[in-house]
C-alpha positions as CSV (number, residue, x, y, z in Angstrom):
1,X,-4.5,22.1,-158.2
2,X,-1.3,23.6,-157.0
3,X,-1.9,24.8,-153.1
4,X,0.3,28.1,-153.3
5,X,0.7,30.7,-155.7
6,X,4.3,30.7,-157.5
7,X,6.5,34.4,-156.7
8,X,9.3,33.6,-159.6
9,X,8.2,32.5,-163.0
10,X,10.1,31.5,-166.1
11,X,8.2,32.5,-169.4
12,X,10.4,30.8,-172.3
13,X,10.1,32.1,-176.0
14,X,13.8,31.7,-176.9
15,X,13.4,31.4,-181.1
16,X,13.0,34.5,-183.6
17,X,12.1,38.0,-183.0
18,X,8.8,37.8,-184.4
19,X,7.5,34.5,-182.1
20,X,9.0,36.7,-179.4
21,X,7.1,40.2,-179.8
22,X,3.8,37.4,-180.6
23,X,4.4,36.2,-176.8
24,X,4.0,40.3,-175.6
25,X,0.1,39.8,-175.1
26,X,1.1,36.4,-173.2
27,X,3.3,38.4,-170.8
28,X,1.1,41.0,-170.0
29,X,-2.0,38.8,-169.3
30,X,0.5,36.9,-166.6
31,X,1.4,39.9,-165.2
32,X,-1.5,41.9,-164.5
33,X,-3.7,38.8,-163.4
34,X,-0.5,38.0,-161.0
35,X,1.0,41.4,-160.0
36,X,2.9,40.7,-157.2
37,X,4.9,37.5,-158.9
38,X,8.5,38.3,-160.4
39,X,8.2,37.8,-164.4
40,X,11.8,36.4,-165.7
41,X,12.2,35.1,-169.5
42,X,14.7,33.8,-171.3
43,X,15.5,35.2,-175.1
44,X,18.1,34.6,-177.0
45,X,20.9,37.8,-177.0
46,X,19.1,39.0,-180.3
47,X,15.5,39.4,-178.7
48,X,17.1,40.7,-175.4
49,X,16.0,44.4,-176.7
50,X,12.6,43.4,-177.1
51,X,12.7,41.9,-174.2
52,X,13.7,44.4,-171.9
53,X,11.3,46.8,-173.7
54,X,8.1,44.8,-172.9
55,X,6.8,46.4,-169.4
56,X,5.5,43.2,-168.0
57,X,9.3,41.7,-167.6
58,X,10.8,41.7,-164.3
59,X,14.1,40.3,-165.3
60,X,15.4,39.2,-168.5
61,X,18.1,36.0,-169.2
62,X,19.6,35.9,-171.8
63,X,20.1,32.2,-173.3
64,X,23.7,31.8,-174.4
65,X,23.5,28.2,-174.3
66,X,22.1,27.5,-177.5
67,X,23.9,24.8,-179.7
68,X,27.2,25.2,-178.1
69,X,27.4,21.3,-176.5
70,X,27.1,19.4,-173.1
71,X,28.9,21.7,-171.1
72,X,26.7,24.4,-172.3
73,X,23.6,22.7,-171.6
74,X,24.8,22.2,-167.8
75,X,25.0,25.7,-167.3
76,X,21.6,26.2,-168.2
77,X,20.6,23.7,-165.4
78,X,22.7,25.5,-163.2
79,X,22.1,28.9,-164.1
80,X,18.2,27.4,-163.5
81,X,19.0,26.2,-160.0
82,X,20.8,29.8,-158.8
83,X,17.7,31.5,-159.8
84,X,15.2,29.3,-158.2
85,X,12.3,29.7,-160.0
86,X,9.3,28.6,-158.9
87,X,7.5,28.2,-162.4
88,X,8.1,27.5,-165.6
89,X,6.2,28.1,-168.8
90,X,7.4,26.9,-171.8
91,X,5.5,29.2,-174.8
92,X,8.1,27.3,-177.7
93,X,9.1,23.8,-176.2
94,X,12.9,22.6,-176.9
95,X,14.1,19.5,-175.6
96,X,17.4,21.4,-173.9
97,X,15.7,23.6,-172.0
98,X,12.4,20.9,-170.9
99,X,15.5,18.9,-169.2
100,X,17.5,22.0,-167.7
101,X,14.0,22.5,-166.0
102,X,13.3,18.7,-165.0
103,X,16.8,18.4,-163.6
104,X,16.9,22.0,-162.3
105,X,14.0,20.7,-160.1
106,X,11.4,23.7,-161.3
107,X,8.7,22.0,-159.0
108,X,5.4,23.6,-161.7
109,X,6.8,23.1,-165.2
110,X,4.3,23.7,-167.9
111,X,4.4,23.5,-172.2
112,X,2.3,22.6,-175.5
113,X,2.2,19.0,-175.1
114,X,3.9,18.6,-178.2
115,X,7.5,16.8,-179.2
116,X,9.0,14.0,-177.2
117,X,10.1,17.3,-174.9
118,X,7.1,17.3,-172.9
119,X,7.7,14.2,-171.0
120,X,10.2,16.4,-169.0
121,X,7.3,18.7,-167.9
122,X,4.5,18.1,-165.6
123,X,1.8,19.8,-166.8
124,X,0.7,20.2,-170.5
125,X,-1.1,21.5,-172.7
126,X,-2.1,19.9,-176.2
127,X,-3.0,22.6,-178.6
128,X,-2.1,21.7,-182.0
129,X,-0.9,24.9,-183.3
130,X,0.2,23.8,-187.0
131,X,-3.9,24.0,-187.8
132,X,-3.5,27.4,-187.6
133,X,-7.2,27.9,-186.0
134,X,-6.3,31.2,-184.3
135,X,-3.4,34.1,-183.8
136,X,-0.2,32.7,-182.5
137,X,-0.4,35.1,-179.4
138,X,-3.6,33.3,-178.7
139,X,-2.1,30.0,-178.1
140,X,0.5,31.5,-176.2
141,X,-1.9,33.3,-174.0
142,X,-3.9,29.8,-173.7
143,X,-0.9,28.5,-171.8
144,X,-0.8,31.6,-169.2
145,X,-4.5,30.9,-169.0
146,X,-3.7,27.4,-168.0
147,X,-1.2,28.3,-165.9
148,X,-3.5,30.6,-163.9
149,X,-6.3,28.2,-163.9
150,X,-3.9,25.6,-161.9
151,X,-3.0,28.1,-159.3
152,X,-6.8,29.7,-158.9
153,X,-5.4,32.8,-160.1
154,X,-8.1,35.0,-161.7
155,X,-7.6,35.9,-165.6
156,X,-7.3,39.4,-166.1
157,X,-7.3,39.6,-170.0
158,X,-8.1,43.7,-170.3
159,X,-4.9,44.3,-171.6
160,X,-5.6,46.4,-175.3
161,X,-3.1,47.4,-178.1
162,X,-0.2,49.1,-177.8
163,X,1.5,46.2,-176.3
164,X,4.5,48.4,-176.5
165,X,4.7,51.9,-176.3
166,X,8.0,53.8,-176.2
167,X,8.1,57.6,-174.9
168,X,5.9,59.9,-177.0
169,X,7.8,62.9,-176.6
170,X,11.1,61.4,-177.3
171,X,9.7,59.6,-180.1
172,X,8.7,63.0,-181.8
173,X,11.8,64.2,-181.2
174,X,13.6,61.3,-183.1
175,X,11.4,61.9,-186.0
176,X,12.1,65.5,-186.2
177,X,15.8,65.1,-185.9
178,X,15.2,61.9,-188.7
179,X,13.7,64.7,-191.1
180,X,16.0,66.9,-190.6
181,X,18.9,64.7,-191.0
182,X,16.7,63.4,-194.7
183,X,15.6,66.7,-195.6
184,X,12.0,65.9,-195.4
185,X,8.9,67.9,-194.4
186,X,8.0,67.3,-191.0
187,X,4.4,67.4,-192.5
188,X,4.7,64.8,-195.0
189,X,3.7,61.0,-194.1
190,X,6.1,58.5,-193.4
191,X,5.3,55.2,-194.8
192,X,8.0,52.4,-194.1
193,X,8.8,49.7,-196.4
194,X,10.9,46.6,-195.5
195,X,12.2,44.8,-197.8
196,X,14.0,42.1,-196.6
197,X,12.9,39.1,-195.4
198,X,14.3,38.3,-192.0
199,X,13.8,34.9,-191.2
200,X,11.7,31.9,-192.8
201,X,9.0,33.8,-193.9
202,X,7.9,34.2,-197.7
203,X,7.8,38.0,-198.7
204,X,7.3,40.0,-201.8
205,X,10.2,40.6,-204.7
206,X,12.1,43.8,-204.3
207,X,10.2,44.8,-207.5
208,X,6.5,44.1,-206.2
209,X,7.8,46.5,-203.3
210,X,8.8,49.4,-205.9
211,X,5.6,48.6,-208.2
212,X,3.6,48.8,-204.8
213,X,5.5,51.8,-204.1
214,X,5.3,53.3,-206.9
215,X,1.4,53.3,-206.8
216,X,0.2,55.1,-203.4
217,X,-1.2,58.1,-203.1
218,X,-1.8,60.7,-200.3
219,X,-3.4,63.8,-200.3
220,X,-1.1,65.4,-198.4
221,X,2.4,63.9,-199.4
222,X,4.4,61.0,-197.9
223,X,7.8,59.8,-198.8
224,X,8.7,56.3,-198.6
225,X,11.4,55.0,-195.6
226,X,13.2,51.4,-196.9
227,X,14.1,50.2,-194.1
228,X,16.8,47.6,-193.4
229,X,18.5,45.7,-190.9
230,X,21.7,44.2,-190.8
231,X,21.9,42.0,-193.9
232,X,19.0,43.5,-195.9
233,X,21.5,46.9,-196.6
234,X,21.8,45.5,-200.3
235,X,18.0,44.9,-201.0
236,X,17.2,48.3,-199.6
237,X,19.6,50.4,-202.0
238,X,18.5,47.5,-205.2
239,X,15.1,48.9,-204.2
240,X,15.8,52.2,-203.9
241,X,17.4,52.5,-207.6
242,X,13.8,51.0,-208.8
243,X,12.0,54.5,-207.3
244,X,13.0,56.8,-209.8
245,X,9.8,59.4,-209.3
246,X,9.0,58.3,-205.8
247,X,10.4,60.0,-203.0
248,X,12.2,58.0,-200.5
249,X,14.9,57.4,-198.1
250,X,16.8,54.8,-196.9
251,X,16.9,53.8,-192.8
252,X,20.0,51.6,-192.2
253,X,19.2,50.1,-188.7
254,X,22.6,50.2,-187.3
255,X,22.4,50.9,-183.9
256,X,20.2,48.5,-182.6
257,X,16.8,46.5,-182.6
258,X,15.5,48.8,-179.4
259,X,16.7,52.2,-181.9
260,X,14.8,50.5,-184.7
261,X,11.4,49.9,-183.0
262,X,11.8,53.6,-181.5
263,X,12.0,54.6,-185.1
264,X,8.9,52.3,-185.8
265,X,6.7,54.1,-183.7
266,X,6.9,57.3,-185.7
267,X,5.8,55.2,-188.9
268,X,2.5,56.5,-190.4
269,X,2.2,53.1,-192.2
270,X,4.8,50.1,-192.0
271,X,4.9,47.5,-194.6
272,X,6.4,44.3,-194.8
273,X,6.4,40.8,-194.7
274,X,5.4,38.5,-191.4
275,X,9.0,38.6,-189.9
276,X,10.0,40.8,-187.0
277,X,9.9,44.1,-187.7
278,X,6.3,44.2,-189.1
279,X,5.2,42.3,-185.7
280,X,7.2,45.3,-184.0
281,X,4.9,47.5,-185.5
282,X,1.7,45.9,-184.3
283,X,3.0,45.8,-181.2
284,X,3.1,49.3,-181.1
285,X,-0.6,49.6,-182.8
286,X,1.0,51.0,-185.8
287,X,-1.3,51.0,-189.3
288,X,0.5,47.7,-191.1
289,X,0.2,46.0,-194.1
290,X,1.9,42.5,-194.0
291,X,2.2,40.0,-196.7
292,X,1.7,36.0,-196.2
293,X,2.2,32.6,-198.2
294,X,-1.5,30.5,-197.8
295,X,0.6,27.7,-196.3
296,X,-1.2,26.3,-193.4
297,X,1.3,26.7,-190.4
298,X,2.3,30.6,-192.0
299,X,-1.3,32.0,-192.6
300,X,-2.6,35.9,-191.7
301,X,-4.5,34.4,-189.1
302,X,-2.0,32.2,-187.2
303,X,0.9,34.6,-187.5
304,X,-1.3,37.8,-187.3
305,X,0.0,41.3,-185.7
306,X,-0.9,42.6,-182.1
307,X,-2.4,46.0,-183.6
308,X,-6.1,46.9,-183.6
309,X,-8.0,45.2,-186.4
310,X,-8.6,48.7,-187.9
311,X,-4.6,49.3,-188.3
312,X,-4.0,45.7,-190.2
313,X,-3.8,44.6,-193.3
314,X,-3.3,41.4,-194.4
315,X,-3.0,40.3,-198.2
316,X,-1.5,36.4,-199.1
317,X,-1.8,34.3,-202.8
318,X,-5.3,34.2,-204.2
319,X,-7.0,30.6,-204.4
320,X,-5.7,29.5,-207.7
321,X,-2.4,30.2,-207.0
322,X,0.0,28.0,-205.2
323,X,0.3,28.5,-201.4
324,X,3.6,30.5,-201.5
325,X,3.6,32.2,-204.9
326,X,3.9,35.7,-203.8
327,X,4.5,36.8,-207.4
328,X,0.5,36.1,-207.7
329,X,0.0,38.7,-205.4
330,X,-2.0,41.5,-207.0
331,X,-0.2,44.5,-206.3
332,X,-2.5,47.0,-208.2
333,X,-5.6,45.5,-205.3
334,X,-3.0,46.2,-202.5
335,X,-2.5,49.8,-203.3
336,X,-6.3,50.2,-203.6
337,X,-6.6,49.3,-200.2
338,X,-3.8,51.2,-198.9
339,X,-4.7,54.4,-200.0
340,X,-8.2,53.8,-199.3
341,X,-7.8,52.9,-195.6
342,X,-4.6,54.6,-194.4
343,X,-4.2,58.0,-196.8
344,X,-7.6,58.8,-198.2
C-alpha cells in the first residue's frame, strides 16, 4: 500500500475522440473521491477541446510527441520530469509513453496489464478488455478504482449523467441564432444525423441514413441536421440530395470540436455511428441512437454511450448476419423505435 496520498496525477487516454469522452466517467470518479489532488492528462492536440471541457481536469498536456522519432520521445520524458507528477495512470497503455514514465521516475505508475508496455509500470491491472464483458468507461473506471484502493482513498462513484454539460443559457441562444440563420421554427425538433464515420468504426451507408430519415415521424415537426466534420463535408451534401420531401439542414463543423459539442447539446435526438461525436452526445445525456458491428471488441455494450439508459439506443447486425454487415440492419425496425421512444 502506498503510505501517502499522491497531489499530481497523470490520467493518459491519448488515442481517438471517442476512447477519450469514454474516459469522462473515469475522471470524474478520481476527482471527487480525491478533491484536493491536481488532475493533469495528456490528449493528443485533436481531443485537447474535450479535454479542457470535462470539469474534473486540472490541467491539460497536450501530446505532440506522437510518431515524430527519438528526439521526440525524449521530450516527453523531460516534459514528464518538469511537471513532477506524482502518479501515473495509464487508461490506453503505449509503449512510448510506459518508458517516458519509467525513466521520468513517476514513483506510482499504474496500466491494464496488457502489451509488453507494462513491464515499465509498477502496478497493473489485468482486465482483458477485448471480451467485451462491460462498457469501456467501466474498465477505465476499474483502474481509478485500483488506483484509489492502493492509496486508501475512499471511492466516491455518485457521479450521474451529464458527464458534460455546457452553459444552458448560452446553449439556447446558439440554437435560436442556428434557426434563424436555417430558417427553421424554433418549435420544431432537431434531430441530428451524422453520417460519416470518423474513425475505425463500422456505420450505416449514406442511403440507410436517408431511408432512416426518410421514415420518422413526430407529432409536432422536426427537421433533420446532417452534421459533418472536417472530411465528412461530401457525405453530408451526397446525403442531403437523397432527402427530397424531408426537411433538413446541413451543420458543417467548422469552427471547432468544443463549437460542435455546444451545438450537440441543443440536439433533440443525435444519430450516428459509435465514433466521437455520438459518444459526445451521451456525454451530454442527450437521447442517441448509435449503430454497431457484432464484432466482439466493437459491441453496444463495450463501446456503449455515457447517457442515461432511457436516452440510448443501440441497434447492430441481427444473428444470421455477419458480424459487420450493417446493410443487414433493418431500418424499417429502427424507425419504429425511434418514433416510439423519442417523438411519440
Amino acid at each position: 500500500m502506498a503510505a501517502t496520498k499522491p497531489e499530481k496525477i497523470l490520467i493518459v487516454r491519448n488515442d481517438k475522440i471517442g476512447d477519450f469522452m469514454l474516459s469522462y466517467p473515469a475522471f470524474a470518479l478520481l476527482k471527487n473521491s480525491l478533491p484536493e489532488c491536481q488532475v493533469c492528462a495528456l490528449v493528443p492536440p485533436y481531443t485537447k477541446d474535450m479535454a479542457e471541457a470535462c470539469p474534473w481536469i486540472d490541467e491539460v498536456i497536450i501530446d505532440e510527441f506522437q510518431n515524430k522519432g527519438l528526439s521526440a520521445d525524449l521530450k516527453l520524458i523531460s516534459l514528464f520530469k518538469q511537471h513532477q507528477f506524482d502518479a501515473i495512470v495509464s487508461l490506453y497503455s503505449t509503449t512510448r509513453v510506459a518508458i517516458a514514465s519509467l525513466l521520468a521516475g513517476i514513483p506510482y505508475r499504474l496500466a491494464p496489464a496488457t502489451k509488453l508496455a507494462q513491464i515499465c509500470y509498477n502496478h497493473k491491472l489485468r482486465q482483458r478488455r477485448s471480451r467485451s464483458e462491460k462498457p469501456e468507461y467501466d474498465y477505465n473506471c476499474d483502474l481509478i478504482r485500483q488506483f484509489c484502493t492502493d492509496h486508501n482513498i475512499a471511492i466516491n462513484s455518485s457521479q450521474q449523467p451529464p458527464f458534460l454539460q455546457f452553459d444552458e443559457d448560452y446553449v439556447a441562444t446558439l440554437r435560436q441564432s442556428f434557426c434563424y440563420q436555417h430558417q427553421l421554427s424554433t418549435q420544431s425538433k432537431l434531430i441530428f444525423i451524422h453520417p460519416g464515420s470518423g474513425g475505425s468504426a463500422r456505420n450505416l451507408s449514406i442511403h440507410q441514413y436517408a431511408e432512416l430519415a426518410s421514415k420518422l415521424k413526430s407529432d409536432t415537426g422536426h427537421t433533420l441536421v446532417i452534421s459533418a466534420g472536417p472530411g465528412e463535408y461530401e457525405n453530408a451534401h451526397k446525403m442531403a440530395q437523397l432527402l427530397d420531401n424531408t426537411p433538413h439542414v446541413i451543420y458543417e463543423s467548422r469552427d471547432g470540436l468544443r463549437q460542435f459539442a455546444e451545438h450537440i447539446q441543443f440536439a433533440d435526438i443525435f444519430i450516428g455511428g459509435s465514433t466521437g461525436p455520438v459518444h459526445i452526445a451521451g456525454a451530454l445525456n442527450r437521447p442517441t441512437v448509435a449503430f454497431y458491428p457484432r464484432r466482439r471488441s466493437a459491441t453496444a455494450l463495450r463501446w456503449q454511450t455515457l447517457n442515461s439508459s432511457d436516452c440510448r439506443l443501440a441497434f447492430s447486425p441481427p444473428g444470421n448476419a455477419e458480424e459487420e454487415d450493417m446493410g443487414s440492419i433493418n431500418i424499417n425496425l429502427i424507425a419504429d423505435k425511434i418514433n416510439q421512444q423519442y417523438l411519440g
